[in-house]
Residue, then its C-alpha position, 0 to 999 in steps of 0.5 A: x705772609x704776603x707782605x713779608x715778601x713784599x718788605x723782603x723783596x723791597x730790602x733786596x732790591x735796595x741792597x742791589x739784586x738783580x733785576x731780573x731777580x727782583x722782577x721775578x720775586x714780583x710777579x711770584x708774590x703777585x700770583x700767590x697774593x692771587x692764588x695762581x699756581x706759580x707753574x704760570x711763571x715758568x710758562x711766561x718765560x718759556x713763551x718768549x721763546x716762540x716769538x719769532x723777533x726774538x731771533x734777530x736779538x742775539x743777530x743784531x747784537x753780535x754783528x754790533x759787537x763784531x763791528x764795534x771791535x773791527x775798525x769800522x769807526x774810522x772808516x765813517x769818521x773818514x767818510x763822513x768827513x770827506x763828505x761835511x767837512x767842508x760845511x759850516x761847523x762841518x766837522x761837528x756835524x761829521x761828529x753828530x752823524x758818524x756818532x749816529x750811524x756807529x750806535x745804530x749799528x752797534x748798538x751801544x752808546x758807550x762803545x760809540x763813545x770809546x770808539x769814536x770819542x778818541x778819534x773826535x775829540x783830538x780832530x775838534x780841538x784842531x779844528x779850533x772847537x772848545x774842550x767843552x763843546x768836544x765833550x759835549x758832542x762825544x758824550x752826548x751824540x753816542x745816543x743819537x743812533x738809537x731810533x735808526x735800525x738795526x737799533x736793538x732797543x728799537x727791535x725790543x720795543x716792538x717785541x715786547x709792544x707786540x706781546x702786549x696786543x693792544x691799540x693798533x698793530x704794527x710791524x718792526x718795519x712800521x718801527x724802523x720808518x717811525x724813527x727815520x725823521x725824529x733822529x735827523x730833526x735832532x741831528x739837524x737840530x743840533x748842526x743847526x745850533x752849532x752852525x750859529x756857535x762855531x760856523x767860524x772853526x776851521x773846515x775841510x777843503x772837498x774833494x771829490x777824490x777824497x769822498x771816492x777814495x773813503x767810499x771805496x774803503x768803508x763801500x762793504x759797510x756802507x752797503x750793509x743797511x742799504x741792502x738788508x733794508x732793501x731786503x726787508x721792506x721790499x719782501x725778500x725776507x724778514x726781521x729775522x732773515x735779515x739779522x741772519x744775513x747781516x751776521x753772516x756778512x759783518x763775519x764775512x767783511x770783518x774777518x775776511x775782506x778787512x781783515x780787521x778781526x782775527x779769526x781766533x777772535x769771534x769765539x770771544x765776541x760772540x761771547x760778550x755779545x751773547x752775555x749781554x742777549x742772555x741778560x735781556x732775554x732773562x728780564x724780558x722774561x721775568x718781566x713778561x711774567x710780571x706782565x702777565x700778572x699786571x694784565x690779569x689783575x687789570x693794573x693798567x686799567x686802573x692806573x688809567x682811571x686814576x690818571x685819567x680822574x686827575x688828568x684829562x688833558x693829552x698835552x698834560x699826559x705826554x709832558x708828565x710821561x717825558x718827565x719820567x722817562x727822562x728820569x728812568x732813562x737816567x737811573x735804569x739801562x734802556x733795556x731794563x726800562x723798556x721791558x718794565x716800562x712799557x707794559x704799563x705805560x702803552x695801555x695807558x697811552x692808548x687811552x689817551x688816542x696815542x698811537x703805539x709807534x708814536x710812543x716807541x719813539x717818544x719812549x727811546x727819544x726820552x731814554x736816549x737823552x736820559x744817558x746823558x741827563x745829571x746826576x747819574x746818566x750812564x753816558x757821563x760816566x762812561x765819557x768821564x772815565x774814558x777822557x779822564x775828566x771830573x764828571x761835573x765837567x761833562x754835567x757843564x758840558x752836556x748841558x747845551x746838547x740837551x737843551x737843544x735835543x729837549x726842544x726836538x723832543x718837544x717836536x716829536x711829543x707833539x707832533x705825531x705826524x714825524x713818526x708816522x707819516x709814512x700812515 
């Protein structure tokens, strides 16, 4: 009976079910195959509900939304421009770090492509860039905010290696300060790159006046990080106090100082927002009781001693983990491969002395490259799509980008000292 479950679930899973369905159907047979009363289930699900993180989700999420549909995309551009555009290769830095601080605060790649890539991409080619590179930058750069708060694939890396209780505890914050010098070594690394390239394309003249007048204009989002930041490590208030807070001021200099979005409008954002919470709450909680049942039957465990019987090396371990993130991070959505992933690779991880926040930012360093990694990374198709060109053209386009992030993941990988060197 077992088995004809499992077949079925395989042929569903192959005919494109959900995934939470998918995920669920799994853990069910498990519990069957081991004779657990399948109420267990149900109370995995319903236990998500008492972590109190899981508050700032839906917080974080719809203020990104809010921000994403408000014109705060040409505010950064603006700002980061008056401030590197005078630099060598200056606009394609402006490029990397307004694509980084627009996904952190979005959190969404795909919408820092729509968003920025239409404004970036006219700017490069008048700056004297190649179509290619143009692409390139745009494709690739919309992950690079991933590791910097309030990232909410950072927010549910923790949650869910908090669940899990094992190798050393941290907190959100600890998370929010490991990711701080893995993303500007890559940002650097990728300035650096094209300083050498293109250090001849056209710059900006600076101009204190230009870098004032954009401040004053983009000063209330500015001031967003800087204050619930402040807040948080300085103890005012919590993760989910400071999602409260960033909602509520986003609403404020959205709707009413900017004026960038109707108030008509936030029924519509919260909805969208909230459909996307909805989709993560209900996998993390499959995948929970998926979890609960991998740890009961001590899964992990065993899948450490066969790893460990071929594999003793830790350098060996860490090179064939990239692999395979890498290539989830091209064929699954960073949320459904954090939340299916990282119960199974944490415990095996602390066996090999890996600290849980080194792999939190090894684990979404490899997932953000794997939005661009061929042939399926979603970030092609969307760019493919939004610029109107052959997705082999965006493969040949990105592939220099990825080369150069490559060997800044390397860095990370094996050099623990850049994630927690605030210990």
């Amino acid at each position: 009976m077992i088995w004809v479950g499992i077949v079925t679930v395989i042929m569903v899973a192959l005919l494109g079910a959900p995934l939470f369905a998918v995920v669920l159907a799994a853990a069910m047979l498990g519990f069957l195959a081991t004779d657990v009363n399948l109420s267990v289930v149900a109370i995995e699900i319903y236990r998500i509900t008492d972590t109190p993180l899981l508050v700032a989700l839906p917080l974080f999420t719809f203020a990104g939304y809010l921000m994403a549909e408000a014109n705060t995309s040409e505010r950064l551009m603006a700002l980061t421009r008056a401030m590197f555009g005078w630099m060598p290769a200056g606009l394609a830095i402006v490029g990397f770090v307004a694509c980084a601080l627009f996904t952190a605060l979005t959190g969404a790649s795909g919408v820092t492509i729509v968003a920025l890539g239409a404004l970036l991409l006219p700017m490069l080619k008048e700056a004297g860039y190649s179509e290619r590179y143009g692409l390139g930058l745009v494709t690739t750069s919309g992950s690079l905010g991933l590791l910097i708060f309030p990232s909410v694939p950072l927010i549910l890396y923790g949650i869910v290696a908090q669940q899990l209780d094992v190798g050393e505890s941290f907190t959100i914050q600890q998370l929010f300060l490991a990711g701080l010098l893995p993303v500007i070594l890559m940002v650097s690394a990728l300035s650096a790159w094209t300083m050498w390239r293109h250090g001849d394309a056209k710059r900006t003249r600076f101009s204190s006046r230009e870098v004032w007048t954009s401040l004053t204009q983009a000063k209330w989002e500015v001031a967003l990080p800087i204050v619930v930041l402040g807040g948080i490590y300085s103890g005012i208030f919590a993760i989910s106090e400071a999602a409260a807070l960033t909602a509520l001021y986003v609403i404020v200099i959205e709707v009413f100082v900017y004026r960038d979005v109707a108030l008509a409008k936030i029924p519509t954002v919260i909805r969208d927002a909230m459909v996307m919470v909805g989709s993560i709450i209900l996998i993390l909680g499959c995948a929970l009781a998926l979890t609960n049942f991998l740890v009961d039957a001590e899964v992990p465990q065993r899948l450490f001693e066969v790893i460990q019987e071929r594999i003793s090396s830790r350098v060996m371990f860490l090179i064939l983990l990239n692999i395979l993130l890498l290539l989830l991070g091209a064929i699954l959505d960073i949320f459904s491969a954090i939340v299916i992933m990282v119960p199974l690779i944490l415990p095996v991880a602390i066996g090999y002395g890996i600290h849980p926040l080194h792999l939190g930012i090894i684990f979404l360093a490899n997932l953000q490259i794997g939005y661009f990694t061929p042939p399926i990374g979603m970030n092609l198709f969307i760019a493919s799509y939004r610029f109107n060109r052959p997705v082999l053209e965006l493969y040949a386009a990105c592939l220099p980008f990825m080369a150069v992030l490559l060997l800044a993941l390397l860095l990370i990988t094996y050099i623990p000292a850049l994630s927690l060197w605030f210990l």
